[in-house]
C-alpha positions as MATLAB code, in Angstrom:
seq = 'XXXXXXXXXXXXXXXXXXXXXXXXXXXXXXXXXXXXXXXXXXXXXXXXXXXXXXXXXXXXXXXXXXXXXXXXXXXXXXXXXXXXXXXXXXXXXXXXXXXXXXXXXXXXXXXXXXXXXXXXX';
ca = [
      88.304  123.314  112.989;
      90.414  121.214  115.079;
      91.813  122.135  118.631;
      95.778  121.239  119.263;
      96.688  120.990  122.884;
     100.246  119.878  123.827;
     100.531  119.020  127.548;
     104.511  118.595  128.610;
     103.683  118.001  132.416;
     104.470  114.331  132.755;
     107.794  112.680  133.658;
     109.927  113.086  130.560;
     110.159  116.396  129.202;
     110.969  115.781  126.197;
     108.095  113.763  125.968;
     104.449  115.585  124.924;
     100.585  114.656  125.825;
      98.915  115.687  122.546;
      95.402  116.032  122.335;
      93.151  116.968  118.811;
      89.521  117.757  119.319;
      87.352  118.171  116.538;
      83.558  118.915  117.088;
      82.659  114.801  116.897;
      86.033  113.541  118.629;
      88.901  113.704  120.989;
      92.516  112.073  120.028;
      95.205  111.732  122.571;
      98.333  110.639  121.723;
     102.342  110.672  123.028;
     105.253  111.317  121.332;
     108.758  112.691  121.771;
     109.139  116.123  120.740;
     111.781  115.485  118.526;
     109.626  113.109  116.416;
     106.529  115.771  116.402;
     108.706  118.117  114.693;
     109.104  115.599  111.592;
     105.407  116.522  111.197;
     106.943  119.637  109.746;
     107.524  117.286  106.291;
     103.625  116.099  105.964;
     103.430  117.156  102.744;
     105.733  114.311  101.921;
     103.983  111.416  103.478;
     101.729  110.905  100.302;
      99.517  108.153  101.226;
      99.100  106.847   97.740;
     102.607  106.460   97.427;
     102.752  104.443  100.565;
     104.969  107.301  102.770;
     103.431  107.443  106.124;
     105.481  108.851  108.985;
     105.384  106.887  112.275;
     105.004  109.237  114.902;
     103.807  108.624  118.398;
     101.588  105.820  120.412;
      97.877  105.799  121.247;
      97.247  103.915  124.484;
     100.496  102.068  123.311;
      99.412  101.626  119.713;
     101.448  103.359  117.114;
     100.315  105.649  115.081;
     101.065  106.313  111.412;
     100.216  109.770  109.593;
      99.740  110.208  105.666;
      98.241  112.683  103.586;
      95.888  112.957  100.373;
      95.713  116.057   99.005;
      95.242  118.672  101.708;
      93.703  116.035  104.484;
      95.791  114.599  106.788;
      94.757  110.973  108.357;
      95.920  109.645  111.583;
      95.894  105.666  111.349;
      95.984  104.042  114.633;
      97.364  100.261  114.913;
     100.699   98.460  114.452;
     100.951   99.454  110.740;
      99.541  101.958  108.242;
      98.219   98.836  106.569;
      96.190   97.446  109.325;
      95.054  100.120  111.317;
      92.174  100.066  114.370;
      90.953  103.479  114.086;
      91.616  106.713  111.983;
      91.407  110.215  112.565;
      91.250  112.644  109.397;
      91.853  116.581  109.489;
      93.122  119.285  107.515;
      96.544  120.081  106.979;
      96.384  123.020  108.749;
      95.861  121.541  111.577;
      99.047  119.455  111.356;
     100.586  122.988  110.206;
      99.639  124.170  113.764;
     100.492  121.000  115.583;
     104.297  121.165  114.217;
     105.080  124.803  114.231;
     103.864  125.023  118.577;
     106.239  121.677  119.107;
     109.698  123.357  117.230;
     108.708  126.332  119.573;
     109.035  123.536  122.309;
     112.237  122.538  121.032;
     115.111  122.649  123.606;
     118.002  124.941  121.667;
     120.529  123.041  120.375;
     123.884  122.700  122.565;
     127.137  125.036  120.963;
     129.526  122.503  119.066;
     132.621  122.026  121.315;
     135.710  122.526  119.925;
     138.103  119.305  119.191;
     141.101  119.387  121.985;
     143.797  121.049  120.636;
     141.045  123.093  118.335;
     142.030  127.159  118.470;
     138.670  128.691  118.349;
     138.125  131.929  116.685;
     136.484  134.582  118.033;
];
């Protein structure tokens, strides 16, 4: 089992402190809410097909997520080629992870009307 905190206190608010913990490690990472919630389409980020989503930085590191079969693997370093340090967990984790950040979401702004637009009620 891994834990998901997501810590919104620092300057940005649209920006999120994200922290995994798994029994053996800790993973703290940053990203923009926005981009969390493309964590939604994991399942598409095969890594054997070369897919991985670039989401977030780690101490100002990128990080790059994939998926084979029903593990998700965080890859730490400028490229999902060359990576420092990886992270691997289940999907549900990720599951988790992306369904508290679109909670997070700010709610999207009405459209505005074009000038001269009548607007029907």
């Amino acid at each position: 089992m891994v834990n998901v905190t997501i810590d919104r206190s620092g300057d940005d608010p649209a920006v999120a402190m994200v922290m995994l913990q798994a029994p053996s490690w800790v993973f703290h990472f940053e990203a923009h809410l926005g981009d969390l919630a493309r964590l939604r389409s994991i399942r598409e980020a095969d890594w054997s097909a070369r897919r991985a989503l670039r989401i977030g930085d780690a101490a100002g590191i990128p990080v790059h997520w994939a998926i084979n079969e029903d593990t998700v693997t965080a890859l730490v370093g400028h490229d999902d080629e060359t990576w420092h340090i990886a992270f691997l967990m289940p999907v549900d984790t990720i599951d988790r992870l992306a369904a508290e950040v679109v909670d997070l979401l700010p709610e999207p702004d009405p459209p505005t009307p074009y000038p001269g637009q009548l607007e029907i009620f």
